[in-house]
N, C-alpha and C positions, 0 to 999 in steps of 0.2 A: 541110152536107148539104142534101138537096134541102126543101124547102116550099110549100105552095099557099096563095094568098092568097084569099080569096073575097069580091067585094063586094056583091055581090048572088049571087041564084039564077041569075043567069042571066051572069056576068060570074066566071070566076076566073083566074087568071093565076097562072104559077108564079117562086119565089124561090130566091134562095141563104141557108139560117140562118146569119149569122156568128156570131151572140152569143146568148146565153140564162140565163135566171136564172128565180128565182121567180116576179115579176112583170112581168116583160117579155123580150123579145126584139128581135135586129137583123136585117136582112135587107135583100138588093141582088138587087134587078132590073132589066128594062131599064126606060128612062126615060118610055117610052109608056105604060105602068101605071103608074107611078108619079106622072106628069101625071092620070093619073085621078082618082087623090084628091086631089092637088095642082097645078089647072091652071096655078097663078101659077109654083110652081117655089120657091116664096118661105117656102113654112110657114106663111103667116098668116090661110090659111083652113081648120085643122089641128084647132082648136077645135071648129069645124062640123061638122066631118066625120063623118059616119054611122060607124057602128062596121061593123066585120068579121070576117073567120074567120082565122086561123090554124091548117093543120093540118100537121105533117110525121110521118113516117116514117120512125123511125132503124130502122135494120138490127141486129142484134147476133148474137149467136153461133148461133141457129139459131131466129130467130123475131121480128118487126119489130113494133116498138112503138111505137102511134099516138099523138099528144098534138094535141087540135086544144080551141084555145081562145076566146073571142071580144076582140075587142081595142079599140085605138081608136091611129092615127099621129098619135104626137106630133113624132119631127120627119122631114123629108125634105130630102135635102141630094146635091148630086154627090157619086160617088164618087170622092176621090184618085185621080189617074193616069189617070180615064176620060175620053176626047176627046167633045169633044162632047156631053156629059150621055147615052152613050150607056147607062150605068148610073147607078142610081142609089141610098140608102142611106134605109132608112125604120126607124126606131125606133118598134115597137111596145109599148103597153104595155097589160098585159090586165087588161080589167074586170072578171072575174070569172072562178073556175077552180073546178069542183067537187070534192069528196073526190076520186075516182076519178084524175080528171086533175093533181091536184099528189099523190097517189102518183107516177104515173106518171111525172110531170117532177121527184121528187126520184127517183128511179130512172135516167132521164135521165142526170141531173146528176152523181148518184154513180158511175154508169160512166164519164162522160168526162171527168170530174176525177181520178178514181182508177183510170187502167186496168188 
């Protein structure tokens, strides 16, 4: 599904969710954002790196449920198959998620493990 990555207030850029769990999440975009946080391309300035947002919106039967959480990219890497780093794969893993929102993401998780 779809997702917005936010690095600042004034910078957000949008994702694909591939993966998600309690504490972290996957996602692919194109390579120019992802050069943002990662100018080397290398992962090894990942540490550094200023934390962000994560927010998406799933759809479900008659009413879309938000989950946006704050995170920090642990790794960035091509994606398989993408020519030219035209895509690329960032493993987020979130710093902290309050009551409300890990309801909502065991919510999440229970519909799209259990449809």
């Amino acid at each position: 599904c779809s997702a917005l990555i936010r690095l600042n207030p004034a910078i957000t850029f949008p994702a694909k969710l591939t993966d998600l769990s309690h504490s972290a999440a996957q996602v692919v975009c194109d390579a120019r954002y992802a050069l943002m946080i990662d100018p080397s391309g290398s992962g090894k300035s990942l540490e550094e790196s200023k934390p962000l947002e994560l927010a998406v919106a799933l759809p479900f039967d008659d009413f879309a449920e938000d989950f946006k959480t704050r995170c920090r990219v642990k790794y960035c890497s091509t994606r398989p198959g993408s020519q030219q780093r035209e895509k690329m794969v960032l493993g987020l893993k979130f710093l902290s998620t309050d009551f409300v929102m890990l309801q909502k993401l065991d919510r999440i998780l229970e519909l799209y493990t259990n449809p």
